[in-house]
TIMARDO-917284 format. One record per atom (N, C-alpha, C, O): residue number from 1; atom name; x, y, z. Coordinates in steps of 0.1 Angstrom, whole numbers. Each point is the difference from the previous one (the first is absolute). Example, Ala and Ser with C-alpha at 12.3 -4.5 7.8 and 13.67 -1.06 7.14 Angstrom:
BEGIN
@i:1 | at:N | east:132 | north:-57 | up:78
@i:1 | at:CA | east:-9 | north:12 | up:0
@i:1 | at:C | east:9 | north:12 | up:0
@i:1 | at:O | east:10 | north:0 | up:7
@i:2 | at:N | east:-14 | north:11 | up:-14
@i:2 | at:CA | east:9 | north:11 | up:0
@i:2 | at:C | east:-8 | north:11 | up:8
@i:2 | at:O | east:5 | north:11 | up:1
This chain:
BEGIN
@i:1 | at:N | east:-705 | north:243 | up:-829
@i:1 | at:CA | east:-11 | north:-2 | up:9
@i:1 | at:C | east:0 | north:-13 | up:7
@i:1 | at:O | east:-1 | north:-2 | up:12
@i:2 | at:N | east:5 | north:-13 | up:-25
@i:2 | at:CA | east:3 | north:-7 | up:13
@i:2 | at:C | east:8 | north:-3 | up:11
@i:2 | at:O | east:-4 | north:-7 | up:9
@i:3 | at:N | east:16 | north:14 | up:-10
@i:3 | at:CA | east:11 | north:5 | up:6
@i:3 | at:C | east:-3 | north:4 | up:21
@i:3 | at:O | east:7 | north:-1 | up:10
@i:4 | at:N | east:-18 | north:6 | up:-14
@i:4 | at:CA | east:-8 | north:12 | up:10
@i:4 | at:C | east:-8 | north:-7 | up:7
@i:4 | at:O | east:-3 | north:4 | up:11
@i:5 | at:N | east:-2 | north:-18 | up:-15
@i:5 | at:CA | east:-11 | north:-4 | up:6
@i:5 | at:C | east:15 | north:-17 | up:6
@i:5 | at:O | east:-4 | north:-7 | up:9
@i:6 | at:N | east:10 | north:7 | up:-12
@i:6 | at:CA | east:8 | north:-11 | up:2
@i:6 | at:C | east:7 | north:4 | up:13
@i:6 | at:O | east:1 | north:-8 | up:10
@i:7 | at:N | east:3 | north:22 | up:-10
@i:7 | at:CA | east:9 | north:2 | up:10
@i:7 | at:C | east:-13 | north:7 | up:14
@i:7 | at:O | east:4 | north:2 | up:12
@i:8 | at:N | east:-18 | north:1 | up:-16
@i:8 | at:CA | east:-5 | north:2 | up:11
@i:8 | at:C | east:-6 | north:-18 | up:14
@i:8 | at:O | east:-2 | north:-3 | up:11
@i:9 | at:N | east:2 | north:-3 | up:-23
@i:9 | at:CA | east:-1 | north:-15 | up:2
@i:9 | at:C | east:11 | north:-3 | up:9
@i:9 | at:O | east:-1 | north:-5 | up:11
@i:10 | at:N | east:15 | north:10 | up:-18
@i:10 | at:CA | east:13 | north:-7 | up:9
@i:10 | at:C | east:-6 | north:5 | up:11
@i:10 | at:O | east:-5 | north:-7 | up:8
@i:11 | at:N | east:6 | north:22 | up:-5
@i:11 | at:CA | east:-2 | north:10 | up:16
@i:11 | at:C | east:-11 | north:-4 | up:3
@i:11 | at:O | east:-1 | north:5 | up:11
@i:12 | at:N | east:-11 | north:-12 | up:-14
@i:12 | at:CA | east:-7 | north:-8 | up:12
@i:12 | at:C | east:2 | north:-8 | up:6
@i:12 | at:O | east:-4 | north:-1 | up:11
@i:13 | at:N | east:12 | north:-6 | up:-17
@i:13 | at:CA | east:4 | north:-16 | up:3
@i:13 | at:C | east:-2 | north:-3 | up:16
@i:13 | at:O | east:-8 | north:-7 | up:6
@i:14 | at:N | east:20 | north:15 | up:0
@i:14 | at:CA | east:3 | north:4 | up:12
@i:14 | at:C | east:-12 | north:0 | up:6
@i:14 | at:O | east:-2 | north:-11 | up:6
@i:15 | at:N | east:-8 | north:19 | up:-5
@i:15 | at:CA | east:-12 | north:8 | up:4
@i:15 | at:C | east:-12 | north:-14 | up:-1
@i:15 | at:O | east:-10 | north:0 | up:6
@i:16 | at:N | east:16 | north:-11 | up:-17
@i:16 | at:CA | east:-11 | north:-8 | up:1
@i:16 | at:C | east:5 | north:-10 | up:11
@i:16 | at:O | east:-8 | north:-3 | up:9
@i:17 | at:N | east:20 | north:-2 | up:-10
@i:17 | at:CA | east:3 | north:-10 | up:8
@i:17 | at:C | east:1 | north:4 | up:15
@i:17 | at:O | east:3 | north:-9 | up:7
@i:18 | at:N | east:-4 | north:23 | up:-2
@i:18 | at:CA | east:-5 | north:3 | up:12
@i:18 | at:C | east:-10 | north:2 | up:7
@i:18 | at:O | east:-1 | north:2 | up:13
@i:19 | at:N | east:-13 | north:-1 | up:-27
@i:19 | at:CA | east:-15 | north:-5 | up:2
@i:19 | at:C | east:1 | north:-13 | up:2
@i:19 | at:O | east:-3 | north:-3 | up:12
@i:20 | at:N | east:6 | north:-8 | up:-19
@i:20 | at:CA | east:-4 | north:-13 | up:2
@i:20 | at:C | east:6 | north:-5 | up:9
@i:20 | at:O | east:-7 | north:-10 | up:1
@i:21 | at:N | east:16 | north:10 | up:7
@i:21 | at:CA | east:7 | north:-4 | up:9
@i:21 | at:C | east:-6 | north:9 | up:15
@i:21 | at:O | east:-5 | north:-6 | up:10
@i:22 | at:N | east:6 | north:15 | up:-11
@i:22 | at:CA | east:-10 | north:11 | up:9
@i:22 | at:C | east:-16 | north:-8 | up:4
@i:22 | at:O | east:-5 | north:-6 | up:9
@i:23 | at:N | east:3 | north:10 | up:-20
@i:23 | at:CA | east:-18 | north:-5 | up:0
@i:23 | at:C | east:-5 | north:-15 | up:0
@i:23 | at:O | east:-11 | north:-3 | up:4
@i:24 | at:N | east:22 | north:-8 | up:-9
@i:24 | at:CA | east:1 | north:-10 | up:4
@i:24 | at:C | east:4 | north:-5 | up:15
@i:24 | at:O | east:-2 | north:-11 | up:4
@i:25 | at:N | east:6 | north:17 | up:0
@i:25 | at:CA | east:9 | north:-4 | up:14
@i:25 | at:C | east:-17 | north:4 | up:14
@i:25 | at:O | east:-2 | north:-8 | up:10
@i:26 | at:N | east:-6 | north:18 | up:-13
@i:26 | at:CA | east:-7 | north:8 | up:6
@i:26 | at:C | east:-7 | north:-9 | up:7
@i:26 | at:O | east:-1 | north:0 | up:13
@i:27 | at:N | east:-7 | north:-12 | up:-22
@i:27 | at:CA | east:-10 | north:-13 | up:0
@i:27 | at:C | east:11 | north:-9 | up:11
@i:27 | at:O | east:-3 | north:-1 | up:12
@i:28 | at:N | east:12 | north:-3 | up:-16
@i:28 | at:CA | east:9 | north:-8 | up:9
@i:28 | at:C | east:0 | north:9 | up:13
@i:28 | at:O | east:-9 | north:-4 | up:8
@i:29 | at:N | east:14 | north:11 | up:-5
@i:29 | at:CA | east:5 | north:10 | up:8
@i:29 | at:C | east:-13 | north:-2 | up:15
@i:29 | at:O | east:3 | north:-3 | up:12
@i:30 | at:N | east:-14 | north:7 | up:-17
@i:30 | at:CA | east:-14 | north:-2 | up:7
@i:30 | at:C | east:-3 | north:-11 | up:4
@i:30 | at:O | east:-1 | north:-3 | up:12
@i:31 | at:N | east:0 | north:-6 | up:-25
@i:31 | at:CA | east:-1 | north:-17 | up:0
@i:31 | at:C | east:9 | north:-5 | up:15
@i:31 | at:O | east:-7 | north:-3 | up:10
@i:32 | at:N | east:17 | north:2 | up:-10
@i:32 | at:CA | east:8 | north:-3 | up:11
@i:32 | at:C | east:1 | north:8 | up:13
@i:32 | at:O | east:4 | north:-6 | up:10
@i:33 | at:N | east:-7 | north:19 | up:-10
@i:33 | at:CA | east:-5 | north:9 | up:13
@i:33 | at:C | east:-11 | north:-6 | up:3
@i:33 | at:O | east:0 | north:-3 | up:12
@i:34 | at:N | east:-14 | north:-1 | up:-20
@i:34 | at:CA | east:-8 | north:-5 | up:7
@i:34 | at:C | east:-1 | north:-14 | up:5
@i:34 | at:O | east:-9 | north:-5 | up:7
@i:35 | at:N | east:22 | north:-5 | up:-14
@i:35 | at:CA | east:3 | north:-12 | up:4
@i:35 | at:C | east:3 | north:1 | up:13
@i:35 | at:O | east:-9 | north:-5 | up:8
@i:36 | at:N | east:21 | north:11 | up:-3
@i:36 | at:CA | east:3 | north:5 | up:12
@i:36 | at:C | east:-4 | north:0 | up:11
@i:36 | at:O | east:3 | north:-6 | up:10
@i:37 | at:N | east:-14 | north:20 | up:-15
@i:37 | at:CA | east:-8 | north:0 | up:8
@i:37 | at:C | east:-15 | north:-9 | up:9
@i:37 | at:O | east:-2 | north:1 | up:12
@i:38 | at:N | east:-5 | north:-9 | up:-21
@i:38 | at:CA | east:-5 | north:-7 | up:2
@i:38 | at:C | east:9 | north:-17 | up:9
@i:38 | at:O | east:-5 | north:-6 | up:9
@i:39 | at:N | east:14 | north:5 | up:-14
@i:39 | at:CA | east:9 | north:-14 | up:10
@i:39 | at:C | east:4 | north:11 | up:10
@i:39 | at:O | east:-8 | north:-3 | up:9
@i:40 | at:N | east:15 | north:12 | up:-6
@i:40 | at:CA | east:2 | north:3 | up:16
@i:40 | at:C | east:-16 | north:1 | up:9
@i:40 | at:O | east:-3 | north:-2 | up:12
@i:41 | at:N | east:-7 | north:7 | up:-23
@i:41 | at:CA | east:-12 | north:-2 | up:8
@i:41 | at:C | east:-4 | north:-10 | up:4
@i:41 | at:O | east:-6 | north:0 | up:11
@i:42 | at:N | east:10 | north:-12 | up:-19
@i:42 | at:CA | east:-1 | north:-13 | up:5
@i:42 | at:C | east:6 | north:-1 | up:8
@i:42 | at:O | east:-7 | north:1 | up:10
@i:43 | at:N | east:19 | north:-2 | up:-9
@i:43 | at:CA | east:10 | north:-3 | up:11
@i:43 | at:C | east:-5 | north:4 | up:9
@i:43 | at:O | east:-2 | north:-10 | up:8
@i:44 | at:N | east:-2 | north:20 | up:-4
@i:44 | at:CA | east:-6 | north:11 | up:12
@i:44 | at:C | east:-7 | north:-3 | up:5
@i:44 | at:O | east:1 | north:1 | up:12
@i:45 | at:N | east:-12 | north:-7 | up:-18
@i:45 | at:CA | east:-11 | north:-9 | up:8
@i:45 | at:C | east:-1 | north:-11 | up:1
@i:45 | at:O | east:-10 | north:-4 | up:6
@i:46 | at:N | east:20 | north:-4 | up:-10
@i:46 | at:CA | east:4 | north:-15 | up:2
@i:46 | at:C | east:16 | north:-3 | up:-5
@i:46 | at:O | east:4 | north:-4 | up:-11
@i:47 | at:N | east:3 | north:8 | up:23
@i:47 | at:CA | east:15 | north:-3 | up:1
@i:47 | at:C | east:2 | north:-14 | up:-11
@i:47 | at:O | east:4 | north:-1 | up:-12
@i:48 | at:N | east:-9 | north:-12 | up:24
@i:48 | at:CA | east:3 | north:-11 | up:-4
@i:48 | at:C | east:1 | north:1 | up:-15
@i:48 | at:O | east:10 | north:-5 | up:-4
@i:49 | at:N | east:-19 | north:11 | up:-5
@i:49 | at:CA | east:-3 | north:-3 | up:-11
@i:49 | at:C | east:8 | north:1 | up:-10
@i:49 | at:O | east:-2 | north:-6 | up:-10
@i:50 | at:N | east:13 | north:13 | up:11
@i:50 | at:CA | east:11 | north:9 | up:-5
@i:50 | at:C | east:6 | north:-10 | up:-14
@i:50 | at:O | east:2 | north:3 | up:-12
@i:51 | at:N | east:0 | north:-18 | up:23
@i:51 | at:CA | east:8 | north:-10 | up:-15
@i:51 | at:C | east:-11 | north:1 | up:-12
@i:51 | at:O | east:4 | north:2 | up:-11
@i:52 | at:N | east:-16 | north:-3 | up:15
@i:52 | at:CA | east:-11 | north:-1 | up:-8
@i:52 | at:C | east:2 | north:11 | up:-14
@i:52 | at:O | east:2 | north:-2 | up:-12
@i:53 | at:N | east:-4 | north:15 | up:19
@i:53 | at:CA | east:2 | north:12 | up:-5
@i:53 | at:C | east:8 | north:1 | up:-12
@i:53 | at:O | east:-4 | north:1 | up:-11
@i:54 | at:N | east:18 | north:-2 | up:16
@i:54 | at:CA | east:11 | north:2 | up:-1
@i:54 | at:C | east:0 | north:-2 | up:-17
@i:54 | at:O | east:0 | north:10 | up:-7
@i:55 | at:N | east:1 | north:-25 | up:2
@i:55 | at:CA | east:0 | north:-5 | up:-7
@i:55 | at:C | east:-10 | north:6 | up:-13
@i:55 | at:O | east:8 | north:5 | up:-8
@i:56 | at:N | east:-21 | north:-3 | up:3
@i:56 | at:CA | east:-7 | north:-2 | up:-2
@i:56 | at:C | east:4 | north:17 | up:-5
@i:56 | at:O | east:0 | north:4 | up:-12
@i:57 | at:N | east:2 | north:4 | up:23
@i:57 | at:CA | east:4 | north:19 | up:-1
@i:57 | at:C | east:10 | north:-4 | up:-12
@i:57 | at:O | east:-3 | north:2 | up:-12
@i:58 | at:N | east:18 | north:-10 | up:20
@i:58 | at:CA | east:12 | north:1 | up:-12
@i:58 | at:C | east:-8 | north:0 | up:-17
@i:58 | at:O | east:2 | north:8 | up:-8
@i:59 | at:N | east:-9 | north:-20 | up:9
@i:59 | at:CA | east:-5 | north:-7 | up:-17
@i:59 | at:C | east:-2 | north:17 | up:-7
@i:59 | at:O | east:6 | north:5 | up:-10
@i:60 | at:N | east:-17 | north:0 | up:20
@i:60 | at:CA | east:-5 | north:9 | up:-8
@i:60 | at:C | east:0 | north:14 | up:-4
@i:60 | at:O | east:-6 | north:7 | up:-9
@i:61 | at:N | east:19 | north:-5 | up:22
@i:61 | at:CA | east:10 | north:12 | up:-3
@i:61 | at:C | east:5 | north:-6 | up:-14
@i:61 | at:O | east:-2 | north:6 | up:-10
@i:62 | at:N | east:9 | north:-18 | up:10
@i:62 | at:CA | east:6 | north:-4 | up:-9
@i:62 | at:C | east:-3 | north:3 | up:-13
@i:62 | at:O | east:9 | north:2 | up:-8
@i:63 | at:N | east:-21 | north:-3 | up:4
@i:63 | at:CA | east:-13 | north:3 | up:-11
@i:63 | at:C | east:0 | north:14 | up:-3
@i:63 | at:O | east:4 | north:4 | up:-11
@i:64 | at:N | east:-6 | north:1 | up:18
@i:64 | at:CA | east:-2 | north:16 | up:2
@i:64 | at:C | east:13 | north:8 | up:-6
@i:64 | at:O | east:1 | north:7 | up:-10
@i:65 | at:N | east:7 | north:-11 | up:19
@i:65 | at:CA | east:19 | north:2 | up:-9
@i:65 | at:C | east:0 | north:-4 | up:-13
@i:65 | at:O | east:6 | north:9 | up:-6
@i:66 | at:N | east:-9 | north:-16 | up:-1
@i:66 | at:CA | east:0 | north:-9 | up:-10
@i:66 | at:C | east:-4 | north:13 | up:-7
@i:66 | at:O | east:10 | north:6 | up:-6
@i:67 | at:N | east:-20 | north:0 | up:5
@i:67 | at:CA | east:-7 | north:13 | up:-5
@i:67 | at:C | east:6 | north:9 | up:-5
@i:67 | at:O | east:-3 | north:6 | up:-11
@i:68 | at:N | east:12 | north:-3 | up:21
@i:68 | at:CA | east:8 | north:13 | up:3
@i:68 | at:C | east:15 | north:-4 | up:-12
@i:68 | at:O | east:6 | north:8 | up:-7
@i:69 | at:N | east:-3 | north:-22 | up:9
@i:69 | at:CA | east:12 | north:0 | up:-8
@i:69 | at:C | east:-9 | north:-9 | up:-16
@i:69 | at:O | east:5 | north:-10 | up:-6
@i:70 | at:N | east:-15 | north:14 | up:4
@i:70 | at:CA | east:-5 | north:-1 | up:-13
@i:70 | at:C | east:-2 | north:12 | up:-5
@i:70 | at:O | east:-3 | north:0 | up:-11
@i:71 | at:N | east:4 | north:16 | up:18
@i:71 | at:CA | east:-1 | north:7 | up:-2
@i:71 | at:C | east:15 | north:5 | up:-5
@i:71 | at:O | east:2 | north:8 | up:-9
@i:72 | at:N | east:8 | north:-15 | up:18
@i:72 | at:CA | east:15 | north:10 | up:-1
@i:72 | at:C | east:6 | north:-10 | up:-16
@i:72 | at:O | east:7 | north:5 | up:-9
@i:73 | at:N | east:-11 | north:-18 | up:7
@i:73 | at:CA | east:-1 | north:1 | up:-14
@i:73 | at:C | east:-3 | north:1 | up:-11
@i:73 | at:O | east:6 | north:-4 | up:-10
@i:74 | at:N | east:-21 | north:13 | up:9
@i:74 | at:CA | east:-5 | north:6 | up:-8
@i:74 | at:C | east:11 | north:11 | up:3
@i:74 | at:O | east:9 | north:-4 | up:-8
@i:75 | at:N | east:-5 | north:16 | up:15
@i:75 | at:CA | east:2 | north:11 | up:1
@i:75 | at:C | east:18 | north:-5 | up:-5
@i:75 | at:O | east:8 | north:9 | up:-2
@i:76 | at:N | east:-4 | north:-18 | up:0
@i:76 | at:CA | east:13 | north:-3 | up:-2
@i:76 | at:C | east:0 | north:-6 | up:-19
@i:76 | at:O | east:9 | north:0 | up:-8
@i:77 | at:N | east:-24 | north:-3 | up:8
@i:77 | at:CA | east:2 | north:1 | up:-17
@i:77 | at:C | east:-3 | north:10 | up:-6
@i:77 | at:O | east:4 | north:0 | up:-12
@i:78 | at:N | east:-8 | north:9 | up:15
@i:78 | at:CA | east:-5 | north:14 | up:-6
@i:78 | at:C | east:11 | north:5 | up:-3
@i:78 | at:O | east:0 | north:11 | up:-4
């Protein structure tokens, strides 16, 4: 019997580390689509502004990523 519950564990494994990496990535994914989108809005209504922008977008794409590969190592320890 424990035999049976050992090997249905191994055949999730798979199945889990493509939820957490999946469903972890989703949050990032948005996070930075709406980064995006908000600095070209900027940009759009104030060209000049762009250096301003620029910087401040990278940090927090940056953050946002961060997310996503806290996710792919959870899903890589599993």
């Amino acid at each position: 019997m424990e035999n049976t519950a050992v090997s249905a564990a191994v055949n999730l494994a798979p199945l889990a580390k493509g939820l957490a990496i999946g469903l972890g990535a989703i949050g990032p994914g948005i996070g930075i689509g709406m980064i995006g989108k908000g600095a070209m809005e900027a940009i759009g209504r104030n060209p000049e502004a762009s250096g301003k922008v620029l910087v401040p977008m990278l940090i927090v794409a940056a953050f946002a990523e961060a997310i996503a590969i806290y996710a792919l190592v959870v899903a890589f320890s599993i």
